[in-house]
TIROFI-155673 format. One record per residue (C-alpha): x, y, z. Coordinates in steps of 0.02 Angstrom, whole numbers, padded with zeros to 5 digits, always signed. Layout:
// residues N
XYZ;...
// end
This chain:
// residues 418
-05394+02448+04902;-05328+02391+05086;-05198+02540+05127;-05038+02496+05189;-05062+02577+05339;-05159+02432+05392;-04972+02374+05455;-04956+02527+05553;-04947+02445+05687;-04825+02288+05674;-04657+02260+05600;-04564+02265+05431;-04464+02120+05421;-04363+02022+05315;-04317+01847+05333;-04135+01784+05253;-04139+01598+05232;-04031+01473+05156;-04179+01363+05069;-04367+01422+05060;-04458+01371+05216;-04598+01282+05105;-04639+01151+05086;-04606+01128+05280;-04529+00965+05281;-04386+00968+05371;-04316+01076+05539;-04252+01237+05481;-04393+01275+05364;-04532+01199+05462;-04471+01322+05615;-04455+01452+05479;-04625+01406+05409;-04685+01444+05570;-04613+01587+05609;-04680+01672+05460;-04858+01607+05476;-04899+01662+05642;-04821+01832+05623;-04905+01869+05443;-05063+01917+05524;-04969+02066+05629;-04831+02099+05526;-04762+02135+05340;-04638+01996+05272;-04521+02000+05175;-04402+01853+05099;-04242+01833+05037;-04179+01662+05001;-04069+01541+04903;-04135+01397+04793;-04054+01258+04721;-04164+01249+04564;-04268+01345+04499;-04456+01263+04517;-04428+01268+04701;-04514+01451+04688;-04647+01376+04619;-04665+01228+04738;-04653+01369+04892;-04822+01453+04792;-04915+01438+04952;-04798+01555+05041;-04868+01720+04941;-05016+01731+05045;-04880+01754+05188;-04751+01856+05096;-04754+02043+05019;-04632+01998+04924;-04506+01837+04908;-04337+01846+04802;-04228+01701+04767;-04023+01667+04710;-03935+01515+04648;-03874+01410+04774;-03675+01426+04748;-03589+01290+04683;-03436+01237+04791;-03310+01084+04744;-03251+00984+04843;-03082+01018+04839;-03107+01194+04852;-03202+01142+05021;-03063+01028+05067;-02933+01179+05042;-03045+01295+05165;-03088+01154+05292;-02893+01149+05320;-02847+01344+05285;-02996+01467+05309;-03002+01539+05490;-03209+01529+05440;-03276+01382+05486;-03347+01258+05347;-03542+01308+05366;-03491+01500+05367;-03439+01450+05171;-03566+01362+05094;-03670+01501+05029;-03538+01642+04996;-03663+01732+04829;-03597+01881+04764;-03768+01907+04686;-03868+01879+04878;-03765+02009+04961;-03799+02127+04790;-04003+02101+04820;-03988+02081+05016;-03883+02283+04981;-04003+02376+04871;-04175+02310+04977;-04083+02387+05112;-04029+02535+05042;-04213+02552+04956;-04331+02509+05089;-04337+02540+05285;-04363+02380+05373;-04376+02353+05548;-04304+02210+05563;-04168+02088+05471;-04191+01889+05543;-04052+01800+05493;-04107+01607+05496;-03959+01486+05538;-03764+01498+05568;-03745+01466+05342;-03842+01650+05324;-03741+01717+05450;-03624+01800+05334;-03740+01918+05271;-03757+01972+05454;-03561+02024+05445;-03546+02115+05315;-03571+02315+05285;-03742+02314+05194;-03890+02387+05308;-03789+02443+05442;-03758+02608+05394;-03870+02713+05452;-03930+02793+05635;-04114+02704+05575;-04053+02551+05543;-04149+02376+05548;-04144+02281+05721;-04017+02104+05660;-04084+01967+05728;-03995+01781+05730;-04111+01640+05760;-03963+01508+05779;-04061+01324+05767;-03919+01257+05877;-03767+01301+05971;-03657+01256+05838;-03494+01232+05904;-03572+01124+06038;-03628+01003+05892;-03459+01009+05812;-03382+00963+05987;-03518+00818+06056;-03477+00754+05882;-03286+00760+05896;-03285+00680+06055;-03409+00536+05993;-03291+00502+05827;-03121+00496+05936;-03177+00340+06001;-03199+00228+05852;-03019+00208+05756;-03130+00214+05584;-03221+00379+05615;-03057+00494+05685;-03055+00568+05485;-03230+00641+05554;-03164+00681+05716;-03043+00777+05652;-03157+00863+05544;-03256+00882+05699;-03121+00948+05791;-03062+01092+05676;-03241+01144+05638;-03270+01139+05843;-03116+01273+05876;-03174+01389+05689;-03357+01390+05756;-03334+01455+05957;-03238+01587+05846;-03344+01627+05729;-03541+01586+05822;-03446+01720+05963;-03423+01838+05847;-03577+01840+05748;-03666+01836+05912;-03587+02001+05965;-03591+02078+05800;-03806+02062+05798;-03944+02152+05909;-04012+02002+05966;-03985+01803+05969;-04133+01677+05975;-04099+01511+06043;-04215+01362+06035;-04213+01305+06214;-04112+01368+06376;-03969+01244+06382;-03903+01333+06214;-03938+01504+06273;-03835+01464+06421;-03695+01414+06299;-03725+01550+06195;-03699+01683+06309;-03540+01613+06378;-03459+01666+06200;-03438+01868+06252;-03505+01992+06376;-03665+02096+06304;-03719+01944+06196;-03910+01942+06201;-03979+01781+06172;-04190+01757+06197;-04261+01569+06190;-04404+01541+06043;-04438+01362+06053;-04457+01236+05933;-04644+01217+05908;-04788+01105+05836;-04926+01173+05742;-05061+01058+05852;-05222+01095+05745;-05098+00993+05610;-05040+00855+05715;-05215+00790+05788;-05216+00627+05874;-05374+00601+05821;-05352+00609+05666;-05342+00442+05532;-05213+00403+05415;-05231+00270+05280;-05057+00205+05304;-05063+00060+05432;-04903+00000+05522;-04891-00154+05595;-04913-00175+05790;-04749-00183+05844;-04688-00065+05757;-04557+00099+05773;-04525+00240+05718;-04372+00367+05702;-04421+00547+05576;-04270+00637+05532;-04171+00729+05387;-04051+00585+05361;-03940+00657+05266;-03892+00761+05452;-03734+00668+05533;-03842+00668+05708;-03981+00561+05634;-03861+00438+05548;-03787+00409+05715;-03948+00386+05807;-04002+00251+05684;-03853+00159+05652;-03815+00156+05862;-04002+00103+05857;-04000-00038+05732;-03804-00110+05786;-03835-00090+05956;-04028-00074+06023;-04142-00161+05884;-04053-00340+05905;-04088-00343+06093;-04283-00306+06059;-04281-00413+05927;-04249-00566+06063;-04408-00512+06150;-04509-00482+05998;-04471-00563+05847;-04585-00474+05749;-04534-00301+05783;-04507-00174+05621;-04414-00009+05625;-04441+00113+05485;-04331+00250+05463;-04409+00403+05377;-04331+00533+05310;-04250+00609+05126;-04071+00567+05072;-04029+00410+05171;-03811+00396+05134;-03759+00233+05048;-03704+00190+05230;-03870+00168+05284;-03941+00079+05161;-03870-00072+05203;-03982-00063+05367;-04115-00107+05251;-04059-00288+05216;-04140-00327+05378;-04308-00366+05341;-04368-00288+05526;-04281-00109+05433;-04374-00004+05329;-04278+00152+05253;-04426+00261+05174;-04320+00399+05088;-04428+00550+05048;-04613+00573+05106;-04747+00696+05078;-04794+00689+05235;-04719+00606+05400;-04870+00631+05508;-04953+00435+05452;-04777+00363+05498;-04768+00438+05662;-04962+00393+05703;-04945+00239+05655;-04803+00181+05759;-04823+00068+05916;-04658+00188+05995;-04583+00325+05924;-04389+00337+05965;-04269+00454+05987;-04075+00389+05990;-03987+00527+05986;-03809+00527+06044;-03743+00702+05963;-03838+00861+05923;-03892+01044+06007;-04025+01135+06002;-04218+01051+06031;-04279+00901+05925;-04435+00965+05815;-04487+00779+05804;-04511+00749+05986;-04636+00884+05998;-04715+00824+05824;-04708+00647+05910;-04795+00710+06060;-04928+00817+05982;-05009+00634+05898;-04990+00577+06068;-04873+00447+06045;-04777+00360+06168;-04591+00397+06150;-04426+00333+06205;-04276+00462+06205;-04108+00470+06246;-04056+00624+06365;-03983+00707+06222;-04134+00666+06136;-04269+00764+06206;-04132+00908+06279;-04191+01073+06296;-04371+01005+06331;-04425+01034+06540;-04484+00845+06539;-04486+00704+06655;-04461+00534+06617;-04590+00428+06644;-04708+00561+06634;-04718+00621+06450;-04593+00504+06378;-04451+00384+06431;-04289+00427+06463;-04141+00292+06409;-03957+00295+06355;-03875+00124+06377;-03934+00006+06244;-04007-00104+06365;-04099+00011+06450;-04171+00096+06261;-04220-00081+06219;-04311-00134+06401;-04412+00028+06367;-04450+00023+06195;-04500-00173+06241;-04603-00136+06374;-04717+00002+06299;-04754-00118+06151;-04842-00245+06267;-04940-00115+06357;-05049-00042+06257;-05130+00053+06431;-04952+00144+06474;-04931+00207+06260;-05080+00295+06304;-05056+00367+06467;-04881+00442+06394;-04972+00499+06241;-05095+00596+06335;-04974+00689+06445;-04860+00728+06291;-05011+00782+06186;-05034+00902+06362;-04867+00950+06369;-04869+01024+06189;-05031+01118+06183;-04982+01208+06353;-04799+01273+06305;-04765+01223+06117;-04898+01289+06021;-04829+01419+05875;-04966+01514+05879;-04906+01519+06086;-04701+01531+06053;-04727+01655+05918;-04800+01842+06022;-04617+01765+06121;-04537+01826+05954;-04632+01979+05933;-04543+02043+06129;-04389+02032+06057;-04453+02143+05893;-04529+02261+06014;-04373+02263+06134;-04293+02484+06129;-04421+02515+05996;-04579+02600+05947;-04739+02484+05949;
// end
């Protein structure tokens, strides 16, 4: 038998998370994923999570060999009035209420109260909550409370406001936006102060994030790319035609349905007057009714769920980025970049990321200029690769997990015993 001491010298920790990061198919659990791979081999981990059925335990199987121990809760059902009611009257903003489980915060209590862990990550603004209330905080010994917070929330909420307010038929949404804008620089300030320590995914959010209140301690863990995964070299049988691009994307996640609807309104018809032939596929899980009526152009292709998103993005002639709201880093551009693909971004885009257009990707925000670039690469086959290379560089040097992840570890280690 291995004794337990053979943790003696790394961290306790347990990870709170609103789905189970497996299988990694989407941001939040693929960073979480990640997070928990690398640090298995130092470190004892421990989970605590919400599911929305119950086989999705059984689907996340392969995250034992990572986990001591992994406990789940029903998701909480929420109607929508009763979400319409605290949109307009709860001081919380809406994300800060989509998980309130009387059942998590009686686990998330007695592991505390039963076990001495080092430290308590708290993964995303929904699980913050359980960061605010009394359990584990106690004692003189208590855990270190960590909040990895995947974007500067209220910064989404406002970028997204201030897109809406100009289109008549979105300012329901922007006033959605709005509200949720003011309720979040509230509530992400005082979560941030109530917590040990705030992760941020690149440094344009910790620069926001620290604004919120004096002694907030924010630390930048990148988004990252597991590069023995995302090989350029490797084959996929799925073949895409040679004009052909690609957007990846949760698109069920208002920033995404933006991006492709600005793409296919405003960007696709001008590169469809240079190339005729040119098909778009759009891959990603939950596609709203709203977009599916992209799909009755025959250059669209909405996927909807796929295993895996890795023979999409190989296959494309360009990979694109069109975001025009978001925070926080884009996992795709780095998964786009590790299969050394050439991409085209808007600022927003590929924000957060120290790049330089024209030397790992393109850079462009007016739909001209997006559709010149995206036009251009596809007839020069020579160029695709010379971006695909750098990017491919790019990632291995600063966005490898198994790099990003001893970043982590420093902020563990920071006032305590190694």
């Amino acid at each position: 038998m291995i004794p337990v001491a053979m943790h003696h010298r790394g961290k306790k920790i347990l990870f709170l998370t609103s789905q189970l990061p497996y299988p990694p198919h989407q941001g939040g659990a693929i960073r979480t994923y990640n997070l928990i791979v690398n640090l298995a081999p130092r470190h004892e981990i421990h989970l605590l999570s919400f599911v929305n059925s119950p086989g999705d335990l059984e689907k996340a199987a392969p995250l034992r060999q990572y986990c001591r121990t992994i406990e789940v809760v029903p998701v909480p059902q929420r109607s929508t009035l009763k979400r319409l009611l605290t949109t307009l009257f709860s001081p919380l903003p809406d994300m800060a209420l989509r998980l309130p489980s009387a059942e998590f915060r009686r686990k998330l209590a007695a592991r505390l109260k039963s076990e001495r862990f080092d430290v308590v990550q708290v993964e995303s603004i929904e699980m913050a909550p359980y960061a605010m209330g009394d359990a584990g905080w106690e004692t003189d010994d208590r855990p270190l409370w960590v909040f990895d917070d995947y974007n500067a929330e209220y910064v989404l909420q406002q970028r997204a406001f201030e897109t809406d307010v100009r289109h008549p038929r979105r300012w329901i949404g922007a006033l959605y936006s709005f509200i949720q804008w003011q309720k979040l620089r509230r509530y992400e300030a005082a979560v941030c102060r109530r917590v040990d320590r705030v992760v941020a995914v690149s440094e344009a959010d910790r620069e926001i994030l620290q604004k919120l209140g004096p002694g907030v301690k924010v630390t930048v863990i990148p988004n990252g790319v597991d590069t023995r995964a995302y090989d350029p070299e490797q084959t996929y049988p799925l073949v895409l035609e040679p004009h052909s691009i690609v957007f990846t994307g949760k698109m069920d996640f208002r920033p995404n349905i933006d991006a492709v609807l600005w793409f296919c309104h405003q960007v696709l018809p001008l590169i469809k007057t240079r190339l005729p032939d040119v098909n778009f596929y759009i891959v990603g899980q939950k596609p709203p009714q709203r977009l599916r009526s992209l799909a009755e152009d025959a250059a669209v292709t909405l996927t909807g769920y796929v295993d895996d998103v890795r023979p999409y993005i190989a296959g494309a002639g360009v990979y694109v980025v069109p975001l025009r709201i978001g925070g926080g880093t884009r996992l795709k551009i780095v998964e786009a970049m590790a299969l050394g693909k050439a991409i085209v971004s808007t600022s927003l885009g590929c924000e957060g990321y120290p790049v330089t257009s024209g030397r790992e990707l393109v850079i462009a925000d007016t739909p001209q200029d997006f559709a010149r670039c995206v036009v251009d690469l596809l007839d020069d086959a020579h160029r695709r690769e010379e971006l695909g290379r750098a990017g491919r560089r790019f990632v291995e040097e600063r966005y490898d997990w198994r790099a990003i992840v001893p970043r982590l570890e420093e902020v563990y280690g920071v006032g305590r015993e190694t």
